[in-house]
C-alpha positions as a Markdown table, in Angstrom:
| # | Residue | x | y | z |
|---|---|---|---|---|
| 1 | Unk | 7.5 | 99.8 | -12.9 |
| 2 | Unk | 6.2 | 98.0 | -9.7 |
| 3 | Unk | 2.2 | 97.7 | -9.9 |
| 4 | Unk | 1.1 | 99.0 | -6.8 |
| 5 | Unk | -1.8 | 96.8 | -4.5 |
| 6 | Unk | -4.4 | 99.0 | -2.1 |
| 7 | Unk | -6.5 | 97.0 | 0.4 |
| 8 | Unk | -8.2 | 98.0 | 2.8 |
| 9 | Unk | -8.8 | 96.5 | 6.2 |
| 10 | Unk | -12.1 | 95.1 | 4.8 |
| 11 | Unk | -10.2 | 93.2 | 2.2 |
| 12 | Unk | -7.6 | 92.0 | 4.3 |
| 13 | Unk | -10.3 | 90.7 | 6.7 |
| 14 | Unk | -12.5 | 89.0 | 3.4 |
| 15 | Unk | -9.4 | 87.3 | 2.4 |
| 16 | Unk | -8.4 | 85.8 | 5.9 |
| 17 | Unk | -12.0 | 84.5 | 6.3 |
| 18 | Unk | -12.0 | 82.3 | 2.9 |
| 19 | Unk | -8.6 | 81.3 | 3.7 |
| 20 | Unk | -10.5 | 79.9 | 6.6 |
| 21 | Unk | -12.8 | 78.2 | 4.7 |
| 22 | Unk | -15.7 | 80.2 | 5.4 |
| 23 | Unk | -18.2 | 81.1 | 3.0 |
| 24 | Unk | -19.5 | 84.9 | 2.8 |
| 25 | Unk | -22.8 | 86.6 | 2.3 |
| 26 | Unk | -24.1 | 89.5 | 2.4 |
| 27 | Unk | -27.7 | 91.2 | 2.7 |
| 28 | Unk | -29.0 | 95.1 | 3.1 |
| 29 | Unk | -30.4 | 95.6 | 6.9 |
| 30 | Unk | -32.6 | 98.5 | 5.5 |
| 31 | Unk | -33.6 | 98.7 | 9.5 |
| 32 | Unk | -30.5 | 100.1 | 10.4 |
| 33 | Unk | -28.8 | 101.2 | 7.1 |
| 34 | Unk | -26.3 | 99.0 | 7.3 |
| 35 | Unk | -24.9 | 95.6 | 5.9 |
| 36 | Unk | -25.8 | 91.9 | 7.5 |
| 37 | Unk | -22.8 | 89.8 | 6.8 |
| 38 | Unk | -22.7 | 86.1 | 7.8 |
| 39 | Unk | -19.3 | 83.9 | 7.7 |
| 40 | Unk | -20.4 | 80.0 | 7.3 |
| 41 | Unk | -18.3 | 77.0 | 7.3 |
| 42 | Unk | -19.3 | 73.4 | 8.7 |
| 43 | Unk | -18.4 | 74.3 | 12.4 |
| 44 | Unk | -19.3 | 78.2 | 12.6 |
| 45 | Unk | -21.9 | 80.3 | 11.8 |
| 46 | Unk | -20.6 | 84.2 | 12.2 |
| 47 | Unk | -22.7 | 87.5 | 11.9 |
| 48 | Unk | -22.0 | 90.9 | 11.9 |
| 49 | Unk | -22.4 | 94.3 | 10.0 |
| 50 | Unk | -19.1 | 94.0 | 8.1 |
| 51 | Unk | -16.1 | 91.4 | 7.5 |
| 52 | Unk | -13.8 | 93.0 | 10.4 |
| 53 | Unk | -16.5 | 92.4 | 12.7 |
| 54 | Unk | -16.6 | 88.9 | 11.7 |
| 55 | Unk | -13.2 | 88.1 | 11.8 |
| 56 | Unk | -13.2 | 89.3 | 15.7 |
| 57 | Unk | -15.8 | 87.0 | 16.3 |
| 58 | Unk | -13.9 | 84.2 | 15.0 |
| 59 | Unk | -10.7 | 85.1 | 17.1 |
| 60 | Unk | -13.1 | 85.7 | 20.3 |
| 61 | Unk | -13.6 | 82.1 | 19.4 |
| 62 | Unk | -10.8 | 80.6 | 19.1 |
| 63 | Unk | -10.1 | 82.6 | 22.5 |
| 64 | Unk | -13.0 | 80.7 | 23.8 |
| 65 | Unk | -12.4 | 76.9 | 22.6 |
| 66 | Unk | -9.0 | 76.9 | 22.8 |
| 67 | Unk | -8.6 | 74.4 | 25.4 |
| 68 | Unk | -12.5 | 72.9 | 25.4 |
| 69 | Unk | -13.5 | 70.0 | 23.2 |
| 70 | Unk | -16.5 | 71.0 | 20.8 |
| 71 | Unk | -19.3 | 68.7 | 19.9 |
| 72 | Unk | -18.9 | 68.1 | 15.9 |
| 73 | Unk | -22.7 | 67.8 | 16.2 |
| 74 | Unk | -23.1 | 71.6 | 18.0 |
| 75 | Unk | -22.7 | 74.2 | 15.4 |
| 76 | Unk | -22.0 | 77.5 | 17.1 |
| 77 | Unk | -23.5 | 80.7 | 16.0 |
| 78 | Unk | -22.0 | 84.2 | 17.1 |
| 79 | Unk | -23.3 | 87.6 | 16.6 |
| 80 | Unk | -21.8 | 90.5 | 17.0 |
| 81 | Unk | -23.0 | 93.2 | 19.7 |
| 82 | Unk | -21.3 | 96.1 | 18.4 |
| 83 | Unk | -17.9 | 95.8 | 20.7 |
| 84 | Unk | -15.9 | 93.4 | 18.6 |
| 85 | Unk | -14.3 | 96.3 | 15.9 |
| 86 | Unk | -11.3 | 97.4 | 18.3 |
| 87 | Unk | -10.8 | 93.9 | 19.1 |
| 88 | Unk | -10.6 | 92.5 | 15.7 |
| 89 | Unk | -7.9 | 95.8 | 14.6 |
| 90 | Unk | -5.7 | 95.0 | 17.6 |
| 91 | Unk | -5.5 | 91.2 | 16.9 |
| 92 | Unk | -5.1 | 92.2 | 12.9 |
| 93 | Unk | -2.4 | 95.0 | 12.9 |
């Protein structure tokens, strides 16, 4: 009998951002009711109210840099403003 996997688009999106070396936090917003996550690796800093969110901001990124040099010295930090979720789902499926 095959054992059978579910994951959900969160999941997916969690596992795509440590592949990317990023490290992953999380904190209660008890402002809004809602989750603060933040994405962090050496280059990036990412924050938004849940790990699809984040992943759209890295891809906006990439988007972004693609043919710019970055400053190893500039770390980047990008938050998301609530118009990143339909982005990040069309990129993902």
């Amino acid at each position: 009998m095959e054992k059978q996997i579910n994951c959900t688009l969160t999941d997916i999106c969690i596992d795509y951002l440590v592949k990317n070396n990023f490290q992953l936090s999380i904190e209660p917003n008890n402002e809004w009711s809602e989750w603060n996550w933040q994405a962090e690796r050496e280059d990036l800093i990412l924050y938004a109210t849940d790990p699809i969110r984040l992943v759209a901001l890295y891809m906006i990124r990439d988007d972004w840099v693609s043919d710019r040099e970055v400053d190893k010295d500039y770390i980047p930090v990008i938050a998301d403003d609530g118009n990143t979720y339909r982005y990040a789902v069309c990129k993902l499926v």
